[in-house]
C-alpha positions as CSV (number, residue, x, y, z in Angstrom):
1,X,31.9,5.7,-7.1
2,X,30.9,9.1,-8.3
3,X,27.4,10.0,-8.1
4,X,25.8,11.4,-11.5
5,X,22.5,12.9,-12.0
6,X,21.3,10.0,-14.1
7,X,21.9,7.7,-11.2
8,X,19.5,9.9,-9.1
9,X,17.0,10.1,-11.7
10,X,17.2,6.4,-12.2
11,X,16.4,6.1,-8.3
12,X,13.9,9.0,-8.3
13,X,11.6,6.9,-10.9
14,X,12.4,3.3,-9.3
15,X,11.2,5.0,-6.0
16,X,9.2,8.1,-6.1
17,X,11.9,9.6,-3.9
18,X,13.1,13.1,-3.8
19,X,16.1,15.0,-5.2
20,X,18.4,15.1,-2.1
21,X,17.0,11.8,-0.9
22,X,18.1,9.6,-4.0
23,X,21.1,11.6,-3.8
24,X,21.9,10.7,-0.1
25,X,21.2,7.1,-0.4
26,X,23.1,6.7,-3.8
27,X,26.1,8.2,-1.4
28,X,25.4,6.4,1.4
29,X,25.2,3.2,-1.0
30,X,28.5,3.9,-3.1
31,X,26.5,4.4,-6.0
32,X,24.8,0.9,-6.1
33,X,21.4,1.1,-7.1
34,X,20.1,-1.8,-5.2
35,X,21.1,-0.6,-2.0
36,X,20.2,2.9,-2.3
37,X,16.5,1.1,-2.9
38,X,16.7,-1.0,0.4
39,X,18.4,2.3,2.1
40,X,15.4,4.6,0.8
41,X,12.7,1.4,1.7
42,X,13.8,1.6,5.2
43,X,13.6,5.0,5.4
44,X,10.2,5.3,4.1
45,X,9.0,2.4,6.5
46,X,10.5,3.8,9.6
47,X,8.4,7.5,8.2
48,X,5.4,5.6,7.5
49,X,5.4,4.0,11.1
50,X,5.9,8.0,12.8
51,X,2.6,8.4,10.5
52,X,0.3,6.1,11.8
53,X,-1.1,7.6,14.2
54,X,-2.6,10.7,12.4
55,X,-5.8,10.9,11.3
56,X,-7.3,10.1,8.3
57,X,-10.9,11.7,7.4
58,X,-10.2,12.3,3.2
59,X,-10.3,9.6,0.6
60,X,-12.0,7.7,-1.4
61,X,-14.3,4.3,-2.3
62,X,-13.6,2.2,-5.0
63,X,-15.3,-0.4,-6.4
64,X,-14.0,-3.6,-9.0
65,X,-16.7,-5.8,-10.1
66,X,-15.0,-9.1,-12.1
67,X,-15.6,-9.8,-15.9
68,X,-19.3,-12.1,-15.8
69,X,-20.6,-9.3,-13.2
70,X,-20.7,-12.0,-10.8
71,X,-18.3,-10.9,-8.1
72,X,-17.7,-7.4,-6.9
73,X,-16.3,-5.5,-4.0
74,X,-16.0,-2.0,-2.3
75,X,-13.3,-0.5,-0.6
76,X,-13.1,2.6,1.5
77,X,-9.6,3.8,1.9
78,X,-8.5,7.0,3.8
79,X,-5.8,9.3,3.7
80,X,-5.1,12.7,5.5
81,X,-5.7,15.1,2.6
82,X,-7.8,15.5,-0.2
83,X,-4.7,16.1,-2.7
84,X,-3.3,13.0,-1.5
85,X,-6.8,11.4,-2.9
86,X,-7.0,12.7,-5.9
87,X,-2.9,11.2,-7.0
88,X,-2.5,8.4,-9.3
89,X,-0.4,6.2,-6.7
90,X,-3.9,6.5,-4.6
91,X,-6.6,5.3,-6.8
92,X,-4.5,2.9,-8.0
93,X,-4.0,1.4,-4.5
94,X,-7.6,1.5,-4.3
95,X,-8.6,-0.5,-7.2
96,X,-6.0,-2.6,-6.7
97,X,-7.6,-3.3,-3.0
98,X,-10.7,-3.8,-4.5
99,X,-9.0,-6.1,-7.0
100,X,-7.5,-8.1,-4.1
101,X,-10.8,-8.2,-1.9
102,X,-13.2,-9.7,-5.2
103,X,-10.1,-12.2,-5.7
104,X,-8.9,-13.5,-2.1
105,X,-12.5,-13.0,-0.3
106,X,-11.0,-11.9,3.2
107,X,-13.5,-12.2,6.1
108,X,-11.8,-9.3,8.6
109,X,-9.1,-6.2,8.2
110,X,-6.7,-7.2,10.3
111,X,-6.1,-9.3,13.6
112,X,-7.4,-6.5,16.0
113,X,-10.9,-6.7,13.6
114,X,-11.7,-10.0,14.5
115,X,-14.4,-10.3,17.2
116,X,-13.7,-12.2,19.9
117,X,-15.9,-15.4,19.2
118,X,-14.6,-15.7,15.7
119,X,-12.3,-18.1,17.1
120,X,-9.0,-18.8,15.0
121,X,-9.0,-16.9,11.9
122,X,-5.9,-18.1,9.6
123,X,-3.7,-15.2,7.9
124,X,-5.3,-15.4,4.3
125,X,-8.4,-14.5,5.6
126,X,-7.1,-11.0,7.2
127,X,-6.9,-8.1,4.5
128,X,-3.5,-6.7,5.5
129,X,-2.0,-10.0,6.1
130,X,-2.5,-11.8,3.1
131,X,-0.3,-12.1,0.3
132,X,-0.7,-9.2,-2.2
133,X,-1.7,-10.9,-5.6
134,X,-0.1,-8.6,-7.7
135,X,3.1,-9.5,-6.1
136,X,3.1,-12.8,-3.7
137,X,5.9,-12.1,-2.1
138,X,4.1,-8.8,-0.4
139,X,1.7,-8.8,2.0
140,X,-0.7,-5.8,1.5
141,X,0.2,-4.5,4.6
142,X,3.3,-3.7,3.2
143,X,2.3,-3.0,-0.2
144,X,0.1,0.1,1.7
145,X,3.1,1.1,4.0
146,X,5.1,1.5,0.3
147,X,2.3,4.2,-0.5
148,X,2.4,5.8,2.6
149,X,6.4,6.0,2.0
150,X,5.6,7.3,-1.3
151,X,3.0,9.9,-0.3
152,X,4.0,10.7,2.4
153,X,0.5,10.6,4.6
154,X,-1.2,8.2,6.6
155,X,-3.0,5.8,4.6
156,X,-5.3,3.4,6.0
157,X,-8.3,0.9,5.0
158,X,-11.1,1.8,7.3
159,X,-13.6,-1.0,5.3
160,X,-14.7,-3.0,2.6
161,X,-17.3,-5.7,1.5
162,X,-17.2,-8.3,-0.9
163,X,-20.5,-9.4,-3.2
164,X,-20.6,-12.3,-4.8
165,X,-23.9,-14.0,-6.6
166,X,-25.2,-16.9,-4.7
167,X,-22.9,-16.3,-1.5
C-alpha cells in the first residue's frame, strides 16, 4: 500500500513521532495504522530503556488537592533538561501523578523502595506498579515509559506524599 503524507500525519499526532519515523513504520507496516503504532511503541520502549540510566536533576513538583480540600498530594518528577519541564506532555504527567497518588494512596515507589521490614507489600500499593486510573489497562510504569518515548529524556519519579485529613 502506498504511503501518503496524510497517513504520516495521522501517525505523527496518534504518536508524537517524527517525520521519517511515522514514515518508516507506516512502510514497515504496509500502511496499516495499527501496526505502525505497535512498531513505533516498541521502538520508543526499547529507547526509553537505553535512557534510564542518565541522570535526571531538572523538573518539577506538582501538587493535586481533591474537590472538599480533604485529600492532597505532591509529586516530584525529574527529567534531564529544563525544556523537557517546561512541555505540555510533562506537566501533564505530573498532575496526572499527583491525580493517581491522592486517588490510589500508594505506600512506596516501586519494589526496590520498600524497606526490608515492610514485609509483603502487594502491587497496588507500589506507585509504578499499579494500574494507571486514567487507563486500567496501564500500569504507570508504562504510562511514564510512553513519555519518556515521547520526549525523548529520562524521566523518573524521585518522590511524593500523600495528605489526607484525619489519616
Amino acid at each position: 500500500m502506498q504511503v501518503t503524507v496524510d497517513m504520516v500525519k495521522e501517525l505523527r499526532a496518534r504518536t508524537g513521532a517524527g517525520v521519517m519515523d511515522a514514515k518508516k513504520a507506516l512502510d514497515d507496516a504496509a500502511g496499516d495504522l495499527k501496526k505502525a503504532e505497535e512498531i513505533l511503541a516498541q521502538k520508543g520502549l526499547a529507547s526509553a530503556a537505553k535512557r534510564a540510566g542518565r541522570e535526571t536533576s531538572q523538573g518539577l513538583v506538582e501538587s493535586y488537592i481533591h474537590s472538599g480540600n480533604r485529600v492532597g498530594a505532591l509529586v516530584e518528577l525529574n527529567c534531564e533538561t529544563d525544556f523537557v519541564a517546561r512541555t505540555q506532555e510533562f506537566r501533564t504527567l505530573a498532575r496526572n501523578l499527583a491525580m493517581q497518588i491522592a486517588a490510589m494512596s500508594p505506600a512506596f515507589l516501586d519494589r526496590e523502595s520498600v524497606p526490608v521490614d515492610a514485609g509483603d507489600v502487594s502491587e497496588d500499593r507500589l506507585l509504578l506498579d499499579q494500574a494507571y486510573i486514567r487507563d486500567p489497562g496501564k500500569t504507570v510504569r508504562e504510562v511514564v515509559t510512553e513519555v519518556i518515548a515521547k520526549t525523548g529524556e529520562n524521566i523518573r519519579v524521585r518522590r511524593f506524599s500523600r495528605f489526607a485529613l484525619g489519616e
